[in-house]
C-alpha positions in Angstrom: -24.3 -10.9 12.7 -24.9 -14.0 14.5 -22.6 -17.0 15.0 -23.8 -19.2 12.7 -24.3 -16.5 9.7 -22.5 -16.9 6.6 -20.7 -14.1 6.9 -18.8 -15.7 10.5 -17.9 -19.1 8.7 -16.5 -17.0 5.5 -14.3 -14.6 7.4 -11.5 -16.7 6.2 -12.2 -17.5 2.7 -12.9 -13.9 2.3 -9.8 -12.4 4.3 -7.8 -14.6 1.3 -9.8 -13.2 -1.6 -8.5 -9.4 -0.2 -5.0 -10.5 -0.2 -5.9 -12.2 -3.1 -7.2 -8.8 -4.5 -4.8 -6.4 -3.4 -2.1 -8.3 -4.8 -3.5 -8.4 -8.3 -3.7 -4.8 -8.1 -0.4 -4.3 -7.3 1.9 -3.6 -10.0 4.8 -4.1 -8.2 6.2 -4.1 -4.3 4.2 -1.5 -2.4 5.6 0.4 0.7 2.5 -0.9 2.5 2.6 -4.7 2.0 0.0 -7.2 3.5 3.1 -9.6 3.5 2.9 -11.8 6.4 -0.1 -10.0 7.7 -2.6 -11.7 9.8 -6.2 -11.0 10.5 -6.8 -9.0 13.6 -9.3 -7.2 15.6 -9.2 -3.8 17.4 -8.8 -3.6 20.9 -9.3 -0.9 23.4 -11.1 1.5 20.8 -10.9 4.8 21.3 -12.8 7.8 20.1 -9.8 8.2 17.8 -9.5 4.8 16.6 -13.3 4.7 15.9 -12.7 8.1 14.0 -10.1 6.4 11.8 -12.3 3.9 11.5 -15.4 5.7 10.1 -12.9 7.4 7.9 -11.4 5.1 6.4 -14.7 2.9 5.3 -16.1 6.6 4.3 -13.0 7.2 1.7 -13.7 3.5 0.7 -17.4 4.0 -0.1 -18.0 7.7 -0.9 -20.6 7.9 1.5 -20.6 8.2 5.2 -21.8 4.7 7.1 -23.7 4.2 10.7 -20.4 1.6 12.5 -21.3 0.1 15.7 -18.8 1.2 18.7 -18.0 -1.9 18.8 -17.3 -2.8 14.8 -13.8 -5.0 14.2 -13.6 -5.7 18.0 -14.9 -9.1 17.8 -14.0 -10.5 14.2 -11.7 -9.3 12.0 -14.8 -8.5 8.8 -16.8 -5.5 8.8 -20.0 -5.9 6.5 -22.1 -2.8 5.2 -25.0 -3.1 3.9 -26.4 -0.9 1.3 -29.7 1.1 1.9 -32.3 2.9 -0.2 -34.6 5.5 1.1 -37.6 2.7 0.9 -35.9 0.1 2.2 -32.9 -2.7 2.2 -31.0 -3.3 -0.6 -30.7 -6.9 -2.4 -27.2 -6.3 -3.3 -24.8 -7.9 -0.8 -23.0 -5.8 1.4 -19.9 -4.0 1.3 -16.7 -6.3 2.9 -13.7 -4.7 4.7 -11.3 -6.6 6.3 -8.8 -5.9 9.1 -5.4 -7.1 9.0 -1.9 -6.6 11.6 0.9 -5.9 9.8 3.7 -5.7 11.6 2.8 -3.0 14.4 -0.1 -1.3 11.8 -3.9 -1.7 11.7 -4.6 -2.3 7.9 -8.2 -2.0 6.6 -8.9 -3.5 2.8 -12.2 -2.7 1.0 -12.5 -6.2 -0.3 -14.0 -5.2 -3.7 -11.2 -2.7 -4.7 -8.4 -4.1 -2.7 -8.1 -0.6 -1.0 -5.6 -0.5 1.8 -6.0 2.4 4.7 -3.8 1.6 7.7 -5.9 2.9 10.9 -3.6 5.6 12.8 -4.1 5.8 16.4 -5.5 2.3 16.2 -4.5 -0.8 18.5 -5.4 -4.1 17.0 -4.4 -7.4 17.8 -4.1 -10.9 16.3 -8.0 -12.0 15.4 -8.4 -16.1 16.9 -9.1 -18.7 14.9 -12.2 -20.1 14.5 
């Protein structure tokens, strides 16, 4: 993903559509609010936070992804791209976004509002762009 991509300039728009999201499917309180949550990135990966990582988007999905070492380190949105055995997919890609909440990594799928806080995961407070 390049600096000037789409996908850079909407991180923000699209980090409020998954709050957005996961609100909406709330029915009530949840023991694992996004209150007051900010974007954030993952520092100092691991083996074990890139572990939860994979997991987590591999619950999400169904299917088992190829991440990047260093995925969520630099920006707080993680894009997927589907893939067919011939070739790339026109659909658009898959969205997850990381959040801090409180002293939890949170991932949300952005489609289903899916929340999977990241154990043995340090993330910090993403910059503004």
């Amino acid at each position: 993903m390049t600096r000037g991509s789409p996908a850079v300039h909407g991180w923000r728009r699209a980090l409020l559509t998954a709050l957005l999201a996961a609100a909406c499917a709330s029915s009530g309180p949840r023991p694992d609010s996004l209150e007051g949550a900010a974007p954030a990135v993952i520092v100092e990966p691991t083996p074990q936070s890139r572990a939860a990582l994979l997991q987590a988007v591999t619950d999400a999905l169904g299917q088992q992804p190829l991440l990047a070492a260093e995925a969520l380190t630099r920006e707080p949105v993680l894009l997927i791209e589907r893939r067919h055995i011939e070739g790339r997919e026109r659909a658009l890609p898959d969205r997850f976004l990381l959040f801090k909440a409180g002293a939890r990594c949170v991932l949300v799928f952005e489609r289903t509002g899916q929340r999977s806080p990241l154990v043995e995961t340090r993330c910090a407070e993403a910059a503004a762009r």
